[in-house]
C-alpha positions as CSV (number, residue, x, y, z in Angstrom):
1,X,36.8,7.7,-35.4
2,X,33.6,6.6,-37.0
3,X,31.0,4.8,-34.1
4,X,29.1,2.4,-36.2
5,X,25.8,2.1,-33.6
6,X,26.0,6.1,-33.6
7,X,22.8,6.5,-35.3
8,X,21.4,4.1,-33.4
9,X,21.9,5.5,-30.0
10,X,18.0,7.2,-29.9
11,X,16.1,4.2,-30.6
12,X,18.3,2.1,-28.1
13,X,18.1,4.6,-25.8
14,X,14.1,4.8,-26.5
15,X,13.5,0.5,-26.4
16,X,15.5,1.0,-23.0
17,X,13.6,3.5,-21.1
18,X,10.2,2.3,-22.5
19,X,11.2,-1.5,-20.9
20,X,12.3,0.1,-17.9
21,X,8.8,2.2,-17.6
22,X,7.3,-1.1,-18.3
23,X,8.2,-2.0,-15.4
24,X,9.8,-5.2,-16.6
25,X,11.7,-4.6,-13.5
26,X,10.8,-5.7,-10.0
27,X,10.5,-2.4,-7.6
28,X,12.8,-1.5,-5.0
29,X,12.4,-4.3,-1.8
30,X,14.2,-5.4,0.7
31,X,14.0,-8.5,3.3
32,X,15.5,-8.2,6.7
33,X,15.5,-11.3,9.6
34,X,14.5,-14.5,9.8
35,X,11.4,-16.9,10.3
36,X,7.8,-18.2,9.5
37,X,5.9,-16.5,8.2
38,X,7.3,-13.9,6.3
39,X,5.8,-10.6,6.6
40,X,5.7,-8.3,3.4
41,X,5.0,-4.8,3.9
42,X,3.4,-2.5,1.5
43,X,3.0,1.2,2.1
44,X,0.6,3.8,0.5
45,X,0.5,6.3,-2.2
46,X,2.2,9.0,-1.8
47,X,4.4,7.5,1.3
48,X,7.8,5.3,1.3
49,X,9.7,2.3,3.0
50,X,10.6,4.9,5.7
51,X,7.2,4.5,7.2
52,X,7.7,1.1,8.8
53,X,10.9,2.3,10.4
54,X,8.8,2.4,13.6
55,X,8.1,-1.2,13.7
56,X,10.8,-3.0,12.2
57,X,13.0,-3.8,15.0
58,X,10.5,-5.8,16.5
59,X,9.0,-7.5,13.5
60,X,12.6,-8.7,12.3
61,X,13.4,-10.1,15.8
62,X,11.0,-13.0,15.1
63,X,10.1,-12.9,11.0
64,X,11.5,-12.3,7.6
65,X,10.0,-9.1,6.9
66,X,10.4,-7.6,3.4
67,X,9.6,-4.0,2.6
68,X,8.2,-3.4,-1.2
69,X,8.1,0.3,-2.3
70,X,5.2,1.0,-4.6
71,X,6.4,1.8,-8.4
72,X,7.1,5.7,-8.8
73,X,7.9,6.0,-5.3
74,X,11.3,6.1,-3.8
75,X,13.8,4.1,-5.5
76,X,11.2,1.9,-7.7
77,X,10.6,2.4,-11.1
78,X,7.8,4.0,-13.0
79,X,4.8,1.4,-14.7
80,X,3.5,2.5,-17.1
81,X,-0.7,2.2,-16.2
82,X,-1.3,2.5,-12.3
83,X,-4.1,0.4,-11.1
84,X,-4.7,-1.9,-8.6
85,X,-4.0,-5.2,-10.8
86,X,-0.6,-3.3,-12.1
87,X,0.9,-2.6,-9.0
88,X,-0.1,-5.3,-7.8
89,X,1.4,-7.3,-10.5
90,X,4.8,-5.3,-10.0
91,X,5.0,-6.3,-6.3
92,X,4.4,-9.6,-7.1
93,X,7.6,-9.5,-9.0
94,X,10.0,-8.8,-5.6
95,X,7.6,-11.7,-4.1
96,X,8.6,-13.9,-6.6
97,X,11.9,-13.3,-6.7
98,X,12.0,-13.7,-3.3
99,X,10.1,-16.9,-3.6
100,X,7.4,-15.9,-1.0
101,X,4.9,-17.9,0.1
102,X,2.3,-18.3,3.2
103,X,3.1,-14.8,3.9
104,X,1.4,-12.1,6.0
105,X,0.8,-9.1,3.3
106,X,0.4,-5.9,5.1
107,X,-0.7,-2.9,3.6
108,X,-1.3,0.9,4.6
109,X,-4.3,2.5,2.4
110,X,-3.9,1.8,-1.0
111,X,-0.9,-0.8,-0.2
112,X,-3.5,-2.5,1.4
113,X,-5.9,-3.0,-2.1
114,X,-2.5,-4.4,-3.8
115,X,-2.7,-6.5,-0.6
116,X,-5.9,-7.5,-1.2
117,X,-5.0,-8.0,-5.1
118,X,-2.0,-10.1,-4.5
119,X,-3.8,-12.7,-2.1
120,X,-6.9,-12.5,-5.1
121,X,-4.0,-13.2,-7.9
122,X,-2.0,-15.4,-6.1
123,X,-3.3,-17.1,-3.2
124,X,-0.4,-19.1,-2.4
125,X,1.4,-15.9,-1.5
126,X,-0.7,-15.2,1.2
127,X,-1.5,-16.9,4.4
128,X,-3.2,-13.9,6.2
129,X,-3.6,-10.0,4.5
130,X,-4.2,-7.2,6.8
131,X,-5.6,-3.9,5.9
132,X,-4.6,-0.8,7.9
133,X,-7.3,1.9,7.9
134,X,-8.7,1.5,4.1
135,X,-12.1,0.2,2.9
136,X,-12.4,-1.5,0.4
137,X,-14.0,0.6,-2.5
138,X,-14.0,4.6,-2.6
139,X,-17.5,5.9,-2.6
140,X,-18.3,7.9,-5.7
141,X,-18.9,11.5,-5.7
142,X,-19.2,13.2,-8.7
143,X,-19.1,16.7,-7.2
144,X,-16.3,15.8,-5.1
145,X,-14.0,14.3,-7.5
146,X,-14.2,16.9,-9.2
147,X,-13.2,19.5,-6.9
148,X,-10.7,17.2,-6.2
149,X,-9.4,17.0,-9.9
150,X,-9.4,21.1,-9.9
151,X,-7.3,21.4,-6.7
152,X,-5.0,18.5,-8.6
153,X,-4.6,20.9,-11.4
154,X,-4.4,24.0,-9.6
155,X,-3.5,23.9,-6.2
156,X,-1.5,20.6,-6.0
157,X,0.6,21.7,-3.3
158,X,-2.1,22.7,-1.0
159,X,-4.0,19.6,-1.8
160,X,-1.0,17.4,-0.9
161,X,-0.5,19.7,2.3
162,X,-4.6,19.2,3.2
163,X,-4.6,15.3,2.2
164,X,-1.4,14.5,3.9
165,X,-0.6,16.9,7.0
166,X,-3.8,15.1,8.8
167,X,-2.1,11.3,8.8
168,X,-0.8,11.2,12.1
169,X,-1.4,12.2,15.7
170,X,2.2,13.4,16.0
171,X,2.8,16.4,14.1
172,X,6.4,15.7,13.5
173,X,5.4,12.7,11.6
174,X,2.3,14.7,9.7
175,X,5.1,17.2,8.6
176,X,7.3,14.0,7.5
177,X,4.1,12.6,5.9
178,X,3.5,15.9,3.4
179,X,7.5,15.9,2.7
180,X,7.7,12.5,1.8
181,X,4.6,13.2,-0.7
182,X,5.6,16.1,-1.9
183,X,9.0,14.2,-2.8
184,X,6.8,11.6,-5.1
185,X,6.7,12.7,-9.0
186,X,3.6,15.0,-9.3
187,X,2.4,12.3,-12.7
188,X,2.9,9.2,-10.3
189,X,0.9,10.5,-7.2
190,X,-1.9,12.1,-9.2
191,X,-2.3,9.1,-10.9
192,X,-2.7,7.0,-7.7
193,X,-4.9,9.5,-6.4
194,X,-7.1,9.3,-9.4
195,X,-7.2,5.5,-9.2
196,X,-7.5,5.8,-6.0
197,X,-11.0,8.1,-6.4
198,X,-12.9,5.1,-8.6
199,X,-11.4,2.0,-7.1
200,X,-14.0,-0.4,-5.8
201,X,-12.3,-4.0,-4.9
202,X,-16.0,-5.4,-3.6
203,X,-16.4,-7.6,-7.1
204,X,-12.3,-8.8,-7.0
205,X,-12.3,-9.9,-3.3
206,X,-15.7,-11.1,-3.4
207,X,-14.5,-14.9,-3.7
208,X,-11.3,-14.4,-1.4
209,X,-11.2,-17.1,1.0
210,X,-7.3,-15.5,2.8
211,X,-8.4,-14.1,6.4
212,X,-8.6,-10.3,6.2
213,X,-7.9,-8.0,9.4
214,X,-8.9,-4.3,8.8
215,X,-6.9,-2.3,11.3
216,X,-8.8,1.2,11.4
217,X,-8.4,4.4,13.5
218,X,-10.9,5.3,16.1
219,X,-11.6,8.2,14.0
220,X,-12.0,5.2,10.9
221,X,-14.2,3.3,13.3
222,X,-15.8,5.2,16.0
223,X,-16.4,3.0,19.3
224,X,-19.8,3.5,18.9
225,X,-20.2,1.1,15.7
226,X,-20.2,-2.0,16.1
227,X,-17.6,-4.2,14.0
228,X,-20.6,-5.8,11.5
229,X,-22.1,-2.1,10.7
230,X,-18.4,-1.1,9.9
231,X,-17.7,-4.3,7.6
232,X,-20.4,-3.5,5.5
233,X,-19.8,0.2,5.2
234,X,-15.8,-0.7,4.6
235,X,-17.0,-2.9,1.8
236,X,-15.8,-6.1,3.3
237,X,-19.0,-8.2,3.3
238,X,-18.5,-9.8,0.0
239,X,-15.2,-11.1,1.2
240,X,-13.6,-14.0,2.8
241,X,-13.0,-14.0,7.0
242,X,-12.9,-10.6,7.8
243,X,-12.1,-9.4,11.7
244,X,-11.9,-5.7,12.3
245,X,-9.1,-4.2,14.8
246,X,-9.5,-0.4,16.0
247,X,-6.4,1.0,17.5
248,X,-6.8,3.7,20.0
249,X,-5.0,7.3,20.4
250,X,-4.0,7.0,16.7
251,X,-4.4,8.6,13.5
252,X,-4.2,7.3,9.9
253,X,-0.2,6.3,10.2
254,X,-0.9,3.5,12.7
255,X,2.5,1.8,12.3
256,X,3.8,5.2,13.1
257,X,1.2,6.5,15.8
258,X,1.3,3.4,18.0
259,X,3.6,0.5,16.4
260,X,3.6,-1.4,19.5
261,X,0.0,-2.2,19.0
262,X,0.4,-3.1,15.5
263,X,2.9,-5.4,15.9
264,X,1.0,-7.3,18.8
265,X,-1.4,-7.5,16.2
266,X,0.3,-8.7,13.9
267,X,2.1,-11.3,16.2
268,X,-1.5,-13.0,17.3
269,X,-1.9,-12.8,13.9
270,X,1.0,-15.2,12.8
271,X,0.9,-17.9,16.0
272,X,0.0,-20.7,15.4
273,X,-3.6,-22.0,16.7
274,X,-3.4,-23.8,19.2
């Protein structure tokens, strides 16, 4: 039996897959509980949903808390161009869908640029973003980034292992950290660690008026800084209200190293003024 779209098949096939990459489609979320505000949380390159595990049962007691995965990573689709403004742009998708507003954007590391992005693109989104342990521009180093790029090339696994093994406190979960990256498709996490390398937000954020709460690592920000010196080394000077938040006895993983903390923060974050 003749098929009469037979020798069409490749080109359909092609026009679908290139959409898909496109990322026409919103990435993987998903929303859990109930109430004001909302609470959207974005992890990092490299990383997956899984990392909030630690602090979901208290945030969905009180909040709507949706979990957006970044595109490339777990069950999300590829884009096609990774950059702040893309991603940023893809999550905004599941937000809209979702019909978010005057929500509490949360993001680890890089989740916490498209954070930053999100509330920049679409301030209605966002009634408060918090940062955890991320400043807000890479400082260039020629010489670096390109040892870096070599490693990339040559030694990915080991440059995974160095980058990722070092996240937490807990060994357990720095050994589920380096897992969970080396998981990610080798194309999608080199390319977030390239953007990652010349990313400076200082210019895009420079005008934000959303509060911003940097939540940093003593090792991040040693006790013997004081908050102002570490804004401006962060980057954070040229943007709106910005408070700083260091968290002791953890490492980069702060949601997984002490989640309690973080989610006090994050509730005297969303009360109400009084």
């Amino acid at each position: 039996m003749r098929r009469p779209f037979a020798p069409l098949a490749p080109v359909l096939l092609l026009v679908a897959s290139s959409l898909l990459f496109a990322g026409d489609l919103p990435p993987w979320y998903d929303s859990n509980g109930m109430g004001e505000p909302a609470i959207v949380l974005i992890h990092s390159a490299g990383s997956d949903r899984s990392v909030w595990d630690p602090v979901m049962p208290a945030l969905v007691a009180n909040h709507r808390v949706i979990r957006v995965e970044l595109p490339g990573h777990g069950a999300s689709p590829a884009i096609a161009k990774v950059d702040v403004k893309s991603v940023a742009a893809a999550i905004d998708r599941a937000l809209a869908k979702e019909k978010v507003e005057r929500a509490i954007l949360v993001g680890h590391a890089y989740g916490g640029w498209v954070a930053l992005e999100e509330a920049v693109a679409h301030p209605k989104r966002a009634s408060a973003v918090v940062v955890i342990d991320m400043g807000a521009y890479t400082p260039q180093d020629s010489t670096r980034t390109a040892t870096l790029e070599l490693h990339m090339k040559e030694r990915y696994a080991m440059l995974v292992r160095v980058v990722f093994e070092v996240m937490s406190v807990n060994q357990v979960e720095s050994d589920s950290a380096v897992a969970i990256a080396l998981r990610t498709p080798k194309d999608v996490l080199t390319a977030y660690l390239r953007e990652a390398w010349r990313t400076d937000l200082r210019p895009r954020i420079k005008n934000l008026k959303t509060p911003v709460y940097v939540v940093t690592a003593e090792a991040t920000w040693p006790e013997s800084k004081s908050w102002e010196t570490m804004r401006d080394a962060f980057g954070y000077r040229t943007a709106g209200p910005v408070e700083g938040r260091r968290v002791k006895g953890s490492g980069h993983l702060v949601m997984q190293d002490q989640p309690d903390t973080l989610v006090a923060i994050l509730e005297r974050i969303a009360a109400p003024p009084r």
